[in-house]
C-alpha positions as CSV (number, residue, x, y, z in Angstrom):
1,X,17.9,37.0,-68.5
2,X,18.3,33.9,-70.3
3,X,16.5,31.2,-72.1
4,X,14.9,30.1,-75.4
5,X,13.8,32.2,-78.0
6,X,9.8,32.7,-77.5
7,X,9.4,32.1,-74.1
8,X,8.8,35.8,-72.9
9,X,12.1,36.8,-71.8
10,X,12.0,40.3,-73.5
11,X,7.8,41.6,-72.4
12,X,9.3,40.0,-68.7
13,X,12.2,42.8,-69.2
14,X,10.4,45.7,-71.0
15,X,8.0,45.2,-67.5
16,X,10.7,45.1,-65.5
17,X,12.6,48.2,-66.7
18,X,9.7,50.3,-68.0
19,X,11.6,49.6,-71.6
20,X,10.2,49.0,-74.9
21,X,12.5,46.2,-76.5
22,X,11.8,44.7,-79.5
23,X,9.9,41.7,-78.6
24,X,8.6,39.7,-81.6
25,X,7.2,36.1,-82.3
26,X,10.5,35.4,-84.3
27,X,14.0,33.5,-82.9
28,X,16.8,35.8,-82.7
29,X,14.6,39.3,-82.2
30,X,17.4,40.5,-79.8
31,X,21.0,40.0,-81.0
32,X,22.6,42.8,-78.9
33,X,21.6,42.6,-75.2
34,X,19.0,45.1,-74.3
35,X,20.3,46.6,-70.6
36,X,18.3,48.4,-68.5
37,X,17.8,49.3,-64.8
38,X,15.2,47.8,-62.8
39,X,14.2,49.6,-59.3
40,X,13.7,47.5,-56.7
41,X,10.4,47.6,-55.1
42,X,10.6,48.3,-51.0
43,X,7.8,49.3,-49.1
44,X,10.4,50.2,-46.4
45,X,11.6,53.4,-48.4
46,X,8.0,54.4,-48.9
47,X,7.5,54.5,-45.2
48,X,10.9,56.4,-44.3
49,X,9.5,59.0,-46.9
50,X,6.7,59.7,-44.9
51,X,8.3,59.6,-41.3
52,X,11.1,62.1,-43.1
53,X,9.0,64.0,-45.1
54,X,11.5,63.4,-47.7
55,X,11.7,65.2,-51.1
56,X,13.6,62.4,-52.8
57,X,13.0,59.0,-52.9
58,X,16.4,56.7,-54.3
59,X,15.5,52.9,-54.8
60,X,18.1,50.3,-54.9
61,X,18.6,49.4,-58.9
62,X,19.9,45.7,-60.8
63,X,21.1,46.1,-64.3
64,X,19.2,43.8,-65.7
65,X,20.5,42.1,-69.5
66,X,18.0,40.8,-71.9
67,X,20.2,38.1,-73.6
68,X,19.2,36.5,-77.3
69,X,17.8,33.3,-77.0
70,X,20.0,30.3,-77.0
71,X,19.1,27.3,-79.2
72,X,20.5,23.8,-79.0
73,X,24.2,23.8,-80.6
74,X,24.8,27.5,-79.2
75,X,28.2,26.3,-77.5
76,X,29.3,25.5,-81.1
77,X,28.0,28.5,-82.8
78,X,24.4,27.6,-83.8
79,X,22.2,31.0,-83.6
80,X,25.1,33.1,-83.1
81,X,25.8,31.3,-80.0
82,X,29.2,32.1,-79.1
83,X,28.1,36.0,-79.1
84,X,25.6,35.2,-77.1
85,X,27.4,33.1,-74.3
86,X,30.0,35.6,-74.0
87,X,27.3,38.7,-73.0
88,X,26.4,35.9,-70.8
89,X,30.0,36.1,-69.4
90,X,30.0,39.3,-67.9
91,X,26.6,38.9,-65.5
92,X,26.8,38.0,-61.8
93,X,23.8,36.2,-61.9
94,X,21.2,34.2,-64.5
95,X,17.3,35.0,-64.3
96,X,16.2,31.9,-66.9
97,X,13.1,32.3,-68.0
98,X,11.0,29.0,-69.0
99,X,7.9,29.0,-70.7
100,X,4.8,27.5,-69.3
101,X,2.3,28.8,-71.3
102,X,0.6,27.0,-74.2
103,X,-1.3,29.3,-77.1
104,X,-0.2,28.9,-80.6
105,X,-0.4,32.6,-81.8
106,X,3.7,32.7,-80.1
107,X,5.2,29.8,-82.2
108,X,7.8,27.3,-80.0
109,X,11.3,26.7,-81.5
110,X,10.5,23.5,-80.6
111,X,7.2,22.8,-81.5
112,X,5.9,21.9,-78.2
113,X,5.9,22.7,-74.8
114,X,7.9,21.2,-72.3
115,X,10.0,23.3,-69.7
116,X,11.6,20.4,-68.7
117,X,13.3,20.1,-71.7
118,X,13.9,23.4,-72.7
119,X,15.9,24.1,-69.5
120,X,18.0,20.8,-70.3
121,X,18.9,22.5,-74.1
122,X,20.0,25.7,-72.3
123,X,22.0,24.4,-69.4
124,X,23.7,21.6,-71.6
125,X,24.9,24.5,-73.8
126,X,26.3,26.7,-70.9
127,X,28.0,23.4,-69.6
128,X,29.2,22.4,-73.3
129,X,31.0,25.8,-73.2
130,X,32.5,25.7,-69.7
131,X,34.3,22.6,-70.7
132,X,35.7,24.2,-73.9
133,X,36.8,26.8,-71.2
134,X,37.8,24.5,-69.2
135,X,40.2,22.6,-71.6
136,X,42.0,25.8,-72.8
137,X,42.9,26.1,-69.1
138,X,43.6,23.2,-68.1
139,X,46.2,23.0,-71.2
140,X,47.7,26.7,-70.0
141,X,47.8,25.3,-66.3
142,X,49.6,21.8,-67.2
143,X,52.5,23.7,-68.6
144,X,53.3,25.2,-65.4
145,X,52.8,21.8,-63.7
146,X,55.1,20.6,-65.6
147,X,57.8,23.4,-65.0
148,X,57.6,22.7,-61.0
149,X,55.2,24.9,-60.3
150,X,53.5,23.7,-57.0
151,X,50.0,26.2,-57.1
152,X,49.5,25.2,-60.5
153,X,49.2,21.1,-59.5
154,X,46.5,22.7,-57.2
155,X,44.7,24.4,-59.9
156,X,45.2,21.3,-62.5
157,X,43.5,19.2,-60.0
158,X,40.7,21.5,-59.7
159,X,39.9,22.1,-63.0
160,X,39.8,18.4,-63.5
161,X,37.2,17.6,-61.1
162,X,35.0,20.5,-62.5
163,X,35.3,19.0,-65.7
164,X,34.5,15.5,-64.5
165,X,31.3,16.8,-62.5
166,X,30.1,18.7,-65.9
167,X,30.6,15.3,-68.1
168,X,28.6,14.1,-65.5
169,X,25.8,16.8,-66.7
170,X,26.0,18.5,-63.1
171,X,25.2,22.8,-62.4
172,X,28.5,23.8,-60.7
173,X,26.5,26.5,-59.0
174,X,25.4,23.8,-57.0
175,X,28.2,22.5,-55.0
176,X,30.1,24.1,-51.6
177,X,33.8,25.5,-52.7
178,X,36.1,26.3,-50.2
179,X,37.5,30.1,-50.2
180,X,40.3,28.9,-52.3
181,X,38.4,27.1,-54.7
182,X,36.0,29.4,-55.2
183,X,39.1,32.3,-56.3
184,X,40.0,29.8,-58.8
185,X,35.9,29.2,-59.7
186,X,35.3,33.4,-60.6
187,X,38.8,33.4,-62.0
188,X,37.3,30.9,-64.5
189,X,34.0,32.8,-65.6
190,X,31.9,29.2,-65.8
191,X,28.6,30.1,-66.9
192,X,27.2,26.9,-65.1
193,X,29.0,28.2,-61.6
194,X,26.5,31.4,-61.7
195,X,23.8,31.6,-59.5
196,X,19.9,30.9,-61.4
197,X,16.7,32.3,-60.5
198,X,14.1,30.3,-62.7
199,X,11.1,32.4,-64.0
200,X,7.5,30.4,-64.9
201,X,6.2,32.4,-67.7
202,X,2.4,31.9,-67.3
203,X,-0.4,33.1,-69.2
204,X,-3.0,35.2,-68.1
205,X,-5.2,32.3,-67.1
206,X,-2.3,30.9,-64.8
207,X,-4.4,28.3,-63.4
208,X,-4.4,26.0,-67.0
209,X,-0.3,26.2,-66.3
210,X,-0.6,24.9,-63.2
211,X,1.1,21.3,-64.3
212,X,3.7,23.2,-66.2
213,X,4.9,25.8,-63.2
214,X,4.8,22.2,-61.0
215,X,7.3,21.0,-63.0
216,X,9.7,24.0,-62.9
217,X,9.5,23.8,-58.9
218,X,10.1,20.4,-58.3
219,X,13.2,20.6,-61.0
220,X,14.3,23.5,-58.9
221,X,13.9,21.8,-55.4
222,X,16.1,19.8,-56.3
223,X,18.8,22.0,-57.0
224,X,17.7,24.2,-53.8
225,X,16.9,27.2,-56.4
226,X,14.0,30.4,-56.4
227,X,11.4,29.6,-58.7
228,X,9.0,32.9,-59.6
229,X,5.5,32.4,-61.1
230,X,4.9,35.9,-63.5
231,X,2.6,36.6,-66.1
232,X,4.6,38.5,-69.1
233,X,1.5,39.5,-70.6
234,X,0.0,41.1,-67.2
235,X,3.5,42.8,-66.3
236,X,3.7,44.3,-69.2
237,X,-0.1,45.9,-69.0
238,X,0.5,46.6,-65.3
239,X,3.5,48.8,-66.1
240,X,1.8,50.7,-68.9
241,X,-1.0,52.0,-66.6
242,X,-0.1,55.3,-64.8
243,X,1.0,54.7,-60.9
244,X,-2.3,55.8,-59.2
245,X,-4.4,52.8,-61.3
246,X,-2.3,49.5,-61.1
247,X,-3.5,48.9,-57.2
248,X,-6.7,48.7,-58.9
249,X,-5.5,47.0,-61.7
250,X,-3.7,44.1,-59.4
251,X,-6.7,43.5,-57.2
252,X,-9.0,43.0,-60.2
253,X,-6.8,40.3,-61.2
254,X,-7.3,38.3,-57.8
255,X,-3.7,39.4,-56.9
256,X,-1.8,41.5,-53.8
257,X,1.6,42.5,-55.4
258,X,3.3,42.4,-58.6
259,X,4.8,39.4,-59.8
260,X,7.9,41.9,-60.4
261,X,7.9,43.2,-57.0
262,X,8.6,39.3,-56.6
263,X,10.9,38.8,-59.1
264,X,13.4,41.7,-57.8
265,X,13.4,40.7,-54.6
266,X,13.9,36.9,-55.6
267,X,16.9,38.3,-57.9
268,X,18.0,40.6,-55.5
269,X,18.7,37.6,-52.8
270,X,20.2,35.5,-54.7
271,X,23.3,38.0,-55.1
272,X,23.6,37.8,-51.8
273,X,22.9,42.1,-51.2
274,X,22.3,43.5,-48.3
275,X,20.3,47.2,-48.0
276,X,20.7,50.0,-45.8
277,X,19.5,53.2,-45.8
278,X,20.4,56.7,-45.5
279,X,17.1,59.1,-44.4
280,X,16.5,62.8,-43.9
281,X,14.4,65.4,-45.0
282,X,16.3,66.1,-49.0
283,X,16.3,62.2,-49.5
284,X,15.2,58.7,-48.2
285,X,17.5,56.4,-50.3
286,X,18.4,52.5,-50.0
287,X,21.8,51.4,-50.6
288,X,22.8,47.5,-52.1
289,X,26.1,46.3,-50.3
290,X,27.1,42.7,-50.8
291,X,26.5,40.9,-47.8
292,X,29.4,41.3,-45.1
293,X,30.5,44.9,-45.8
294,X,31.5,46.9,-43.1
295,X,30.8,50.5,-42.0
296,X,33.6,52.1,-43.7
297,X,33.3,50.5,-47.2
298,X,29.5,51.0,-46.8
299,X,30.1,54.6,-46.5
300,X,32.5,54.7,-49.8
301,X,29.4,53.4,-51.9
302,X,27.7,56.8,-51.4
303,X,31.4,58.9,-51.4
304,X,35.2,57.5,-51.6
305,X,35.8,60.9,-48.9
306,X,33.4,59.2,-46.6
307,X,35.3,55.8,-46.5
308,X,38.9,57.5,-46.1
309,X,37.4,60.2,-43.7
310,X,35.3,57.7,-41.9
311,X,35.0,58.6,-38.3
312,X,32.4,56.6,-36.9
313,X,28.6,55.4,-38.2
314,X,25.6,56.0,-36.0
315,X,23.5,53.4,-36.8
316,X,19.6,51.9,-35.7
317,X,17.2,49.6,-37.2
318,X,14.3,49.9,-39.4
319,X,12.3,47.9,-36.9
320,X,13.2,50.4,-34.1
321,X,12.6,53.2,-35.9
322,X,8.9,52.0,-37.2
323,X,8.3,51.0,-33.2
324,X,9.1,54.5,-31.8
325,X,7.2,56.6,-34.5
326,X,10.6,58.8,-35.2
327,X,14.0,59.4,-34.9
328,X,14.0,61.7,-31.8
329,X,12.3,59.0,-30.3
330,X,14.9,56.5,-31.1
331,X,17.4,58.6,-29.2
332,X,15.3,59.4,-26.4
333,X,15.0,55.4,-26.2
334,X,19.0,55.2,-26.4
335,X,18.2,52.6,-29.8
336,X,20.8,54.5,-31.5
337,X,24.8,52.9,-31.6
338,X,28.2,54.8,-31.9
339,X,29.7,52.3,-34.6
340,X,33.3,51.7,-35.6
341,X,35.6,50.3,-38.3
342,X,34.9,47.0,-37.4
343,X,31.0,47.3,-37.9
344,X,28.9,45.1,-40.2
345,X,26.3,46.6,-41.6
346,X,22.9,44.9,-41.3
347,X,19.8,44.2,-43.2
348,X,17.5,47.8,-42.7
349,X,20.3,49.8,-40.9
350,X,19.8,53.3,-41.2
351,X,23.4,55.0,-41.0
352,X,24.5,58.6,-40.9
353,X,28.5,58.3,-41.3
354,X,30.7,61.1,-40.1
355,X,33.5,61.6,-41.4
356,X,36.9,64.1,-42.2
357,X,37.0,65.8,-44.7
């Protein structure tokens, strides 16, 4: 999570992993990251539960990093910058949170509001520091150049073009990159290549930040990115009540569903996961795989036995099993597939692997 200091980013994470991070009306609150685990929200696993009659219930998690926030001159080491860009590093994706709230009693570091502006201070500093990043590389890569070295032309010529499209103030994460390019791309760590998820910090009376939110969508349009509208504030009171009152809570507020629920499944997209699930009567559980993964390397995320054992997965659909009412039914309807090596697991699988031991 990323973005100024002020604009919420720490009450958005203390909601979204039940913590209770400093979060103060001060720049710089957080200097180490706070990290926590989120559970994903999926009604799905509530209802294999109940078909099951499970015991257990196992969400899918994200590790979700509250990062300081980042001030203008932050790529030369203004507010502890250069700390804070490399925690920034080691993430897979950025949620940036932008503030569209007005109120005086949380000061701006800026002194006004304007989330236009504040996501152009914190994406010129991630792009200020990819091309120091880039520079040191492209100085390591033109010494093999110039001792012959054929790949390393390649690479030169790539790291020059990514340098020329960020002097031109473009997101890398924007552009197509062919299979090659794209090794080279993570092999770099560019903060501007990551993937964004934008967050609208509102206040609690949304509809006077309606012009603000606008603003943030039609900036993100154009870059083909997820905007999420949440209320900090709400989130943060939602989470606080026990379980059993927040349905209550929500529908007092005029709304159906957390803006969190929203915001994991937003974030959980853009990494480009898929989920299946494993079901029986000790435990209903959904598994994240990256998008692509096939049966046996699906089975190593719950055991490494199961993916050198793996035999064979016997697979249905979610769909199919809500549509007959139960698993026996499933069979009895012949909806359920012998699956090999070569199988890609799909969105809301359920898959029991057998395997050697």
């Amino acid at each position: 999570m990323i973005g100024l200091p002020n604009v919420g980013k720490t009450t958005v994470f203390n909601a979204l992993v039940g913590g209770s991070a400093l979060a103060a009306n001060y720049p710089f609150a957080t200097v180490d990251p706070n990290t926590g685990i989120a559970p994903v929200p999926d009604p799905r696993l509530n209802k294999l539960v109940e078909i099951f009659h499970s015991k257990k219930k196992t969400p899918s998690t994200l590790e979700v990093r509250d990062i300081a926030g980042l001030v203008e001159g932050a790529s030369k080491g203004e507010g502890l910058g250069n700390q804070f860009l490399g925690h920034i590093r080691e993430v897979d994706a950025l949620v940036h949170v932008v503030r569209c709230f007005h109120g005086t009693d949380v000061v701006h570091v800026e002194g006004s509001v304007d989330p236009l502006r504040d996501i152009g201070t914190i994406e010129t500093e991630l792009m200020l520091a990819d091309l120091e990043t880039l520079e040191r590389r492209k100085q390591k890569v033109d010494k093999k150049v110039r001792a012959g070295d054929k790949k390393a032309a390649v690479e030169l010529a790539f790291v020059q073009r990514l340098a020329e499209w960020l002097d031109k103030g473009e997101w890398l994460g924007n552009r197509s990159y062919t299979p090659e390019e794209r090794l080279l791309l993570d092999d770099c760590q560019l903060l501007s290549a990551k993937p964004v998820l934008f967050v609208a910090n509102v206040s609690e009376t949304a509809a006077a930040d309606e012009a603000l939110v606008r603003s943030v969508r039609e900036f993100a349009d154009q870059r083909a990115a997820r905007v999420v509208t949440i209320c900090g504030q709400l989130e943060a009171e939602l989470v606080s009540l026990p379980e059993a009152e927040r349905a209550d809570y929500l529908k007092e507020m005029g709304l159906t569903e957390s803006g969190l629920v929203r915001l994991t499944r937003e974030a959980y997209a853009l990494l480009n996961i898929t989920t299946f699930f494993t079901a029986g009567e000790t435990e209903s559980r959904a598994w994240p795989i990256p998008r692509g993964t096939k049966a046996p390397q699906a089975a190593g995320k719950i055991h490494s036995d199961m993916e050198r054992g793996f035999i064979r997965a016997e697979v249905y659909h979610y769909d199919d099993l809500i549509a007959c009412g139960s698993e026996d039914r499933v069979k009895e309807k012949g909806l359920l597939r012998l699956e090999g090596k070569d199988y890609v697991i799909k969105e809301a699988d359920i898959v029991h692997f057998r395997f050697n031991v």
